[in-house]
PyMOL CGO cylinders between C-alpha atoms (Angstrom):
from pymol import cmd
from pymol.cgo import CYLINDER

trace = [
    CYLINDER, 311.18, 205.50, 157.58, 314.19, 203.95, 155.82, 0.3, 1, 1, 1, 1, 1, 1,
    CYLINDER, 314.19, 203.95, 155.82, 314.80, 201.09, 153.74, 0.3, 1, 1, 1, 1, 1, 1,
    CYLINDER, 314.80, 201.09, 153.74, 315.82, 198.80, 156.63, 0.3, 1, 1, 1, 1, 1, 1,
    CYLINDER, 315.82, 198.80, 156.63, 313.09, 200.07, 158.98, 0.3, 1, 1, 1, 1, 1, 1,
    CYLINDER, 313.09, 200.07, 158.98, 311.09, 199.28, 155.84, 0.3, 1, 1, 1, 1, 1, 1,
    CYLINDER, 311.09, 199.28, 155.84, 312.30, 195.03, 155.65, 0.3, 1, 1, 1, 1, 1, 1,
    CYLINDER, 312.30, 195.03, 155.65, 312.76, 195.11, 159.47, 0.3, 1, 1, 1, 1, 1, 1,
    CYLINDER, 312.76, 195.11, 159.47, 308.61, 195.41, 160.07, 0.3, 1, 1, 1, 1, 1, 1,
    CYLINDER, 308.61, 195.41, 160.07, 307.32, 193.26, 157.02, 0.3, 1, 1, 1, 1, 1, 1,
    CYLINDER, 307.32, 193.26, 157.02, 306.46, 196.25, 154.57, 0.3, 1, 1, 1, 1, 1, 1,
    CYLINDER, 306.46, 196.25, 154.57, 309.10, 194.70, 151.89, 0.3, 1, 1, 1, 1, 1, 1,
    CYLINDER, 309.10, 194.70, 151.89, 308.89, 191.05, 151.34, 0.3, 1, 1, 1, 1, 1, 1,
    CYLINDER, 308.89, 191.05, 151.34, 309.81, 188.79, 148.43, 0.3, 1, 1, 1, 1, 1, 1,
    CYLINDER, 309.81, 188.79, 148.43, 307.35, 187.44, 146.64, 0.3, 1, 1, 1, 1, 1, 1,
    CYLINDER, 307.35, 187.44, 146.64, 307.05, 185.12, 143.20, 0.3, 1, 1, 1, 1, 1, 1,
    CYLINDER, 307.05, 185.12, 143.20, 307.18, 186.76, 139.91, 0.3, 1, 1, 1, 1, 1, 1,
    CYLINDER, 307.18, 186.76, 139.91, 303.63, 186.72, 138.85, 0.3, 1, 1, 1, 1, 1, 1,
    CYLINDER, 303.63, 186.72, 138.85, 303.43, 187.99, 135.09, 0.3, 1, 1, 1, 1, 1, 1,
    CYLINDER, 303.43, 187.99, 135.09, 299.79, 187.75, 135.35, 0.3, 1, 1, 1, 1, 1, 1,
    CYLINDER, 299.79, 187.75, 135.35, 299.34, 190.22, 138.84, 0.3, 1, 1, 1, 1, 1, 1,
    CYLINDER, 299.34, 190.22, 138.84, 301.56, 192.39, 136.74, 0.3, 1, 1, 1, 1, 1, 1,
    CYLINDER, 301.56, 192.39, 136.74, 299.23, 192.42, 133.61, 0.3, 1, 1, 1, 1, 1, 1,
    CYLINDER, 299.23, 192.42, 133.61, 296.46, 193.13, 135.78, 0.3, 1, 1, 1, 1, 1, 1,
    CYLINDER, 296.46, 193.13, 135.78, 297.99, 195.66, 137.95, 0.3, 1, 1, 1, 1, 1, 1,
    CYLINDER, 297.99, 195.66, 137.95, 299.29, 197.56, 134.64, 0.3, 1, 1, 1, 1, 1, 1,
    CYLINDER, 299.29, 197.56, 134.64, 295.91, 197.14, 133.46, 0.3, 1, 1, 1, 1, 1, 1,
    CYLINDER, 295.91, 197.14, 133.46, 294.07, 199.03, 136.12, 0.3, 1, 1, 1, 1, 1, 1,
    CYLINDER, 294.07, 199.03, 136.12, 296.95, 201.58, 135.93, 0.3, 1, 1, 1, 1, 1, 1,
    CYLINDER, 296.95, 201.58, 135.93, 296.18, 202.29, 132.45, 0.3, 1, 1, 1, 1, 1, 1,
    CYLINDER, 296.18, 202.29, 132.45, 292.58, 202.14, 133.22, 0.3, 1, 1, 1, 1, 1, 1,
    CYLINDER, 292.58, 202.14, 133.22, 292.84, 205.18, 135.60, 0.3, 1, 1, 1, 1, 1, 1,
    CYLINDER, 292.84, 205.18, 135.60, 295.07, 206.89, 133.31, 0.3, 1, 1, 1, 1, 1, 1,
    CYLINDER, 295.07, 206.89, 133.31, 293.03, 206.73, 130.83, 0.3, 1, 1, 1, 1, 1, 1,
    CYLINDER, 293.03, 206.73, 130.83, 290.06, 208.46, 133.10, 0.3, 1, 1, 1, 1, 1, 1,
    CYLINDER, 290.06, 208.46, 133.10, 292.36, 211.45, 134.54, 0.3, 1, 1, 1, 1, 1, 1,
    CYLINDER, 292.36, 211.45, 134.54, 292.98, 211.64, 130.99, 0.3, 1, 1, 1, 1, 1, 1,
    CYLINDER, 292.98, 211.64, 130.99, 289.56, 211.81, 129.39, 0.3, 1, 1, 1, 1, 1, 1,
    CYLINDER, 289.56, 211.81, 129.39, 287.77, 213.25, 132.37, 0.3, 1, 1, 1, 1, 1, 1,
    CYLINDER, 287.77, 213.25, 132.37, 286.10, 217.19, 132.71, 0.3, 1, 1, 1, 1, 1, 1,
    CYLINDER, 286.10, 217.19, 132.71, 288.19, 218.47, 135.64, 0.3, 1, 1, 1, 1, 1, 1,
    CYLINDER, 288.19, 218.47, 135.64, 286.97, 221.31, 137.54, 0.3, 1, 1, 1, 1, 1, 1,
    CYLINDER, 286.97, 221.31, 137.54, 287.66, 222.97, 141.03, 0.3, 1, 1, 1, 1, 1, 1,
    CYLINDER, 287.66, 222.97, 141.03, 285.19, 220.79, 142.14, 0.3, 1, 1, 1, 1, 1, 1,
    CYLINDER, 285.19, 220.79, 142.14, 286.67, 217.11, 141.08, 0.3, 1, 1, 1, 1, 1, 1,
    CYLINDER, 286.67, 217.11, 141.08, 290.08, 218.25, 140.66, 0.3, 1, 1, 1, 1, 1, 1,
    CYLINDER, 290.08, 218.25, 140.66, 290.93, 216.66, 144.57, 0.3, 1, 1, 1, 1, 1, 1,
    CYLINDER, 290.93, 216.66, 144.57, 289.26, 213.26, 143.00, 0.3, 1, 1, 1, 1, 1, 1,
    CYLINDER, 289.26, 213.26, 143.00, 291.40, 213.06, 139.91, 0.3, 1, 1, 1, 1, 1, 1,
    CYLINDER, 291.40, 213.06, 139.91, 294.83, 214.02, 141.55, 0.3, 1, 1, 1, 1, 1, 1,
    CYLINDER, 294.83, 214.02, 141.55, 294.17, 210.75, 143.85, 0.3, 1, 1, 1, 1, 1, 1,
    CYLINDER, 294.17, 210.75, 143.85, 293.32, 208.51, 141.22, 0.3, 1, 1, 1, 1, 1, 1,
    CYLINDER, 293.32, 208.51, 141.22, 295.91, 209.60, 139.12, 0.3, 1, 1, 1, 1, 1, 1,
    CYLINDER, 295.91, 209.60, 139.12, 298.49, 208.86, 142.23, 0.3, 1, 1, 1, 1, 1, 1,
    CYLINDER, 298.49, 208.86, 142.23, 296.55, 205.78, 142.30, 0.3, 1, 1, 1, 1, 1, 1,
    CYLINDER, 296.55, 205.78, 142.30, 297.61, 205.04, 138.79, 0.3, 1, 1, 1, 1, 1, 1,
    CYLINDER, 297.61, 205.04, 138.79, 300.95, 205.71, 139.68, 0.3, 1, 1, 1, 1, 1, 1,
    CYLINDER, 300.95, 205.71, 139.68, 301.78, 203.81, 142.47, 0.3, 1, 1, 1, 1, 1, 1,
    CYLINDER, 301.78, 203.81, 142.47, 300.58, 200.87, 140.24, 0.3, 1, 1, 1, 1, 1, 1,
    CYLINDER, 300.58, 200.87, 140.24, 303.17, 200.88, 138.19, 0.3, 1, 1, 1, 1, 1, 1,
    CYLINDER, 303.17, 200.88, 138.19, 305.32, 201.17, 141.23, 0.3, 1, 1, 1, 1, 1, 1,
    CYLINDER, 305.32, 201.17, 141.23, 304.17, 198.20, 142.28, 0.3, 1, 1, 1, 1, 1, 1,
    CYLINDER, 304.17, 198.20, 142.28, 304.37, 196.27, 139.61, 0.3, 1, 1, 1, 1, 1, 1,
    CYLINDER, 304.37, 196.27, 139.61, 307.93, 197.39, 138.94, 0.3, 1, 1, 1, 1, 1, 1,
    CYLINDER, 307.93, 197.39, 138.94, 308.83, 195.66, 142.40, 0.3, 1, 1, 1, 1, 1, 1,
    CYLINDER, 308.83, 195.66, 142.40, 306.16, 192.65, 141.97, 0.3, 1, 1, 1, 1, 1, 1,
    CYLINDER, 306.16, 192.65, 141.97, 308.80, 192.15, 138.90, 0.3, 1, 1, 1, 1, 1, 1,
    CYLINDER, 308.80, 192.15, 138.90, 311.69, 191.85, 140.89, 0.3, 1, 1, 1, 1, 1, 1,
    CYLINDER, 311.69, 191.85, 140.89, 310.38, 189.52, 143.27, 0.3, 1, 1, 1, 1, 1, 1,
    CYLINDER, 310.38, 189.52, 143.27, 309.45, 191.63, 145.77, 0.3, 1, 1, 1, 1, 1, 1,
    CYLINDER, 309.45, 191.63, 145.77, 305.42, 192.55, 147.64, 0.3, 1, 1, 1, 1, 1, 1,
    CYLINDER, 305.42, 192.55, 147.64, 305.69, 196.15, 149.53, 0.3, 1, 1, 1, 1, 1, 1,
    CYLINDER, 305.69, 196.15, 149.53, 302.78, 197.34, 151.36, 0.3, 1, 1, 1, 1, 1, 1,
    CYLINDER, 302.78, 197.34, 151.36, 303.47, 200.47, 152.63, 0.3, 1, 1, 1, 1, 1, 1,
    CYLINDER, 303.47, 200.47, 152.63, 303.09, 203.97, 150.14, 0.3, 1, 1, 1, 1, 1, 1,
    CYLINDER, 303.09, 203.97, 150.14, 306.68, 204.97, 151.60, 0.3, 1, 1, 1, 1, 1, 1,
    CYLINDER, 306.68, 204.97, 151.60, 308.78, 202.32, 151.58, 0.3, 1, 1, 1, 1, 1, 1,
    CYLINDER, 308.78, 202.32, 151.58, 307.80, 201.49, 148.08, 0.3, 1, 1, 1, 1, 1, 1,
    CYLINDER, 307.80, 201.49, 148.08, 309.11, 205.27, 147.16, 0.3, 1, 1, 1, 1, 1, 1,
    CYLINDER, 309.11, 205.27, 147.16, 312.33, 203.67, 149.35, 0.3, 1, 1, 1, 1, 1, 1,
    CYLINDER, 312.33, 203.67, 149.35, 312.89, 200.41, 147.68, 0.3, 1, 1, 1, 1, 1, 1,
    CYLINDER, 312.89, 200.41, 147.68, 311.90, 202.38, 144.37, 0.3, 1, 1, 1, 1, 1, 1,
    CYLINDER, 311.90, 202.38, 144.37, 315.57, 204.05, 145.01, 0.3, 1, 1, 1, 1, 1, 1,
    CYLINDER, 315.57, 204.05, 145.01, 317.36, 201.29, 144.82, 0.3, 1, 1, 1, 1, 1, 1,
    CYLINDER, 317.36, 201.29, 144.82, 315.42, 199.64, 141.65, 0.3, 1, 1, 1, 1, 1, 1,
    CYLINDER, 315.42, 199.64, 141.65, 315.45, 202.19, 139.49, 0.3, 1, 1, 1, 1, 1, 1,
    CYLINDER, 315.45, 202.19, 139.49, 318.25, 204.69, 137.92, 0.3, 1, 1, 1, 1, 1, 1,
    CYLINDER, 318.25, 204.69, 137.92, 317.14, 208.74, 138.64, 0.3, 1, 1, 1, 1, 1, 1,
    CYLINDER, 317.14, 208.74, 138.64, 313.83, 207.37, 140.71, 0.3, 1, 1, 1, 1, 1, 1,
    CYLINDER, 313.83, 207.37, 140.71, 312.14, 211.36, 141.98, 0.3, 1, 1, 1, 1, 1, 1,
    CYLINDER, 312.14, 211.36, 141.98, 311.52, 209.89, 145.49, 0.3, 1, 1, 1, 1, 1, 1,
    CYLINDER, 311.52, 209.89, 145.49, 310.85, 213.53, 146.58, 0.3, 1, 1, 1, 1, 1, 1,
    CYLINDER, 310.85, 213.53, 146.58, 308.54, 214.43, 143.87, 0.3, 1, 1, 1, 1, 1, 1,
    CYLINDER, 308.54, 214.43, 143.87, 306.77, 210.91, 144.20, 0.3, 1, 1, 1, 1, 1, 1,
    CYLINDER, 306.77, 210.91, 144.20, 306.98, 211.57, 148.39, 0.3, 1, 1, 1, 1, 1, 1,
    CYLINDER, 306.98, 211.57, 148.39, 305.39, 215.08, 147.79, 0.3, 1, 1, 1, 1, 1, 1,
    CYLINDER, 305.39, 215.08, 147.79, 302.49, 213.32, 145.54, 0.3, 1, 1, 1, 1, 1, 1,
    CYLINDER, 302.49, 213.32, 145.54, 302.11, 210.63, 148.44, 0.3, 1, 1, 1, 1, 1, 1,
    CYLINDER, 302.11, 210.63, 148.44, 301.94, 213.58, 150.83, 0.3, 1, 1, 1, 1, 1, 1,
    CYLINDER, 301.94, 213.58, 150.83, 298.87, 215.84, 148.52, 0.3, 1, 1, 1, 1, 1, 1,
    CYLINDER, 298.87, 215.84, 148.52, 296.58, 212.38, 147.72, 0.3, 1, 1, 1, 1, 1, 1,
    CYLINDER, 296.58, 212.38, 147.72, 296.82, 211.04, 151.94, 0.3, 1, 1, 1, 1, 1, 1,
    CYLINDER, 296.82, 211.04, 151.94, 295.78, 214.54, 153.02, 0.3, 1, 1, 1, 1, 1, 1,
    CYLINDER, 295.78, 214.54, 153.02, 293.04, 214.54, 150.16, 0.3, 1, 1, 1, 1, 1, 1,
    CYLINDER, 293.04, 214.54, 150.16, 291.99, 210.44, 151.09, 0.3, 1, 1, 1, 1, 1, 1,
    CYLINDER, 291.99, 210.44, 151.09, 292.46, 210.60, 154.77, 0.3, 1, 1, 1, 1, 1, 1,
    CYLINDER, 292.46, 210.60, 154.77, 292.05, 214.60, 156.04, 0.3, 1, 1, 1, 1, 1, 1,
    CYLINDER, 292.05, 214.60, 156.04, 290.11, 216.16, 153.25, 0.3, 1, 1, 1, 1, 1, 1,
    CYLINDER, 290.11, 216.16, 153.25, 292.38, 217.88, 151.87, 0.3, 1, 1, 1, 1, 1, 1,
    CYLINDER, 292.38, 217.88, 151.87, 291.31, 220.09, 148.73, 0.3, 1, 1, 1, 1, 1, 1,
    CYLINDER, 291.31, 220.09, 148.73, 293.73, 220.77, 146.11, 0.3, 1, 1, 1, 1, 1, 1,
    CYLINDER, 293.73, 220.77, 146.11, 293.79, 224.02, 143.77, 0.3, 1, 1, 1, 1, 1, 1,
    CYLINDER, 293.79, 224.02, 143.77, 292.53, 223.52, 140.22, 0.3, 1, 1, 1, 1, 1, 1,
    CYLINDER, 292.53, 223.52, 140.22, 295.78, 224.96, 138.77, 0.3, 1, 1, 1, 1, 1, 1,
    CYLINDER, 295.78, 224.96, 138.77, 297.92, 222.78, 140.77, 0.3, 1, 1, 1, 1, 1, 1,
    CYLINDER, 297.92, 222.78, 140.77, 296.39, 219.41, 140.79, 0.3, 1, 1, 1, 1, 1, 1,
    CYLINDER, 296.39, 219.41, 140.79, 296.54, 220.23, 136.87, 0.3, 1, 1, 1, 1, 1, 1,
    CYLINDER, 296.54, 220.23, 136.87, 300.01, 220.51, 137.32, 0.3, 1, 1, 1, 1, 1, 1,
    CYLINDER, 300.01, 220.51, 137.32, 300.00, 217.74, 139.83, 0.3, 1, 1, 1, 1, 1, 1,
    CYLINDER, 300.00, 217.74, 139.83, 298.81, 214.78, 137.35, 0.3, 1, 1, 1, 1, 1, 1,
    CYLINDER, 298.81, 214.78, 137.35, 300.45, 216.35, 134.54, 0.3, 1, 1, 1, 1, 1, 1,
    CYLINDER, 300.45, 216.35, 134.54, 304.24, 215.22, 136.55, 0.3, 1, 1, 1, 1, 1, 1,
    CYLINDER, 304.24, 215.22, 136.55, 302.72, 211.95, 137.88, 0.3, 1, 1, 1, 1, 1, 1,
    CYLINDER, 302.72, 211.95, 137.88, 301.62, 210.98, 134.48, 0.3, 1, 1, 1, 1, 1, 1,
    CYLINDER, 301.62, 210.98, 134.48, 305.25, 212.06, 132.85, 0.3, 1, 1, 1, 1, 1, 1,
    CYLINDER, 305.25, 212.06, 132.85, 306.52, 209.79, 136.40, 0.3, 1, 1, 1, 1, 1, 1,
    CYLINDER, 306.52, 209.79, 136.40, 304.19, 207.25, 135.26, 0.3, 1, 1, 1, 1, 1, 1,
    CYLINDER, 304.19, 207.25, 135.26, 305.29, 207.33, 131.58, 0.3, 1, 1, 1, 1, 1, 1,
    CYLINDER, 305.29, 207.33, 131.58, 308.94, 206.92, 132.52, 0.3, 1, 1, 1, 1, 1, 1,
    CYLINDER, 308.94, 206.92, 132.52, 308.19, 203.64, 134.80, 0.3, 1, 1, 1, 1, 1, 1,
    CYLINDER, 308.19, 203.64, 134.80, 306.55, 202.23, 132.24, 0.3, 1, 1, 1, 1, 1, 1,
    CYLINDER, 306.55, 202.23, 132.24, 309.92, 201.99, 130.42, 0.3, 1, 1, 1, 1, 1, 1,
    CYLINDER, 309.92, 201.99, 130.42, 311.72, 200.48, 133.50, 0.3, 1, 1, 1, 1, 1, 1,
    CYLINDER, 311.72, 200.48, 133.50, 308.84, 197.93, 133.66, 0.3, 1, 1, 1, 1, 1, 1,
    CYLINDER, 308.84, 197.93, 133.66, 309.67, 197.16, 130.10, 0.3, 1, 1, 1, 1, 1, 1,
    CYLINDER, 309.67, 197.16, 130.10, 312.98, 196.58, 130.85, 0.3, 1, 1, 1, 1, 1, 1,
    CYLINDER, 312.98, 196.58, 130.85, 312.50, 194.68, 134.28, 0.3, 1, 1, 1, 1, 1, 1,
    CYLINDER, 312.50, 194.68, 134.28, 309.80, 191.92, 131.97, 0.3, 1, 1, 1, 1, 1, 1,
    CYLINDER, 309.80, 191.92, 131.97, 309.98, 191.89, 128.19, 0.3, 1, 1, 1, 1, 1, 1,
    CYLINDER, 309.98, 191.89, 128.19, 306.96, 189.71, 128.93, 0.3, 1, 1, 1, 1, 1, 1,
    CYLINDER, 306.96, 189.71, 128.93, 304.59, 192.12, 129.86, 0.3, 1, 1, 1, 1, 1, 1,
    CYLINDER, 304.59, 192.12, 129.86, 302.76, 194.93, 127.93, 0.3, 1, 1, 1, 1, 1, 1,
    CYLINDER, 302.76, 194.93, 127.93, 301.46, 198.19, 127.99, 0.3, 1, 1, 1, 1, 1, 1,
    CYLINDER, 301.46, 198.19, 127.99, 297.56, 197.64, 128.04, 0.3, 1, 1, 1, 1, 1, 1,
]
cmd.load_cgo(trace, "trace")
């Protein structure tokens, strides 16, 4: 799906600037950051922790667009619109993440321990760099 397929069926619509949804949002991002980073991984939760940390993500996504005016709904087009926001944006490492954490969420997919190590470790360094552009998009909002 494309950008304009994207606005065409309602997945990107503008929206008011809320500095408080953004504090939140960031909030809960940094919440399940903090878990992925704290938590015992093993072969057995490693499938659990590569979807929150996706989760925690894809937060910062959002909030990077709810800071621009802008609500999007759908896991994809926000990797889209995420394009044309933000300077060097790694839509196809952040489509291949979307791609591991549906098939773990919605077809029980299992992931490796070694990879979904390696997994988190680039969504967190994706994660980290957002954090910047959301500093630049709203001086008004902090890191929590």
């Amino acid at each position: 799906m494309d950008l304009e397929e994207c606005y065409r069926k309602g997945f990107i619509r503008k929206c008011r600037i809320d500095i408080e949804l953004i504090k939140s949002v960031m909030e809960m991002s940094a919440i399940k950051e903090e878990e992925v980073k704290n938590a015992k991984i093993n072969e057995r939760n490693i499938s659990v922790y590569v979807s929150m940390a996706y989760d925690s993500l894809r937060e910062i996504m959002e909030a990077i667009c709810i800071s621009k005016g802008f609500k999007v709904t759908s896991h994809l087009c926000i990797g889209e619109f995420l394009k044309t926001l933000v300077k060097d944006f790694d839509f196809v490492s952040f489509d291949r993440f979307r791609y591991i954490r549906n098939g773990i969420n919605y077809y029980g997919t299992k992931v490796d321990l070694s990879q979904g190590k390696e997994i988190i470790e680039k969504m967190m360094r994706m994660r980290k760099g957002l954090m910047m552009e959301l500093r630049k998009c709203t001086s008004s909002v902090s890191d929590t």
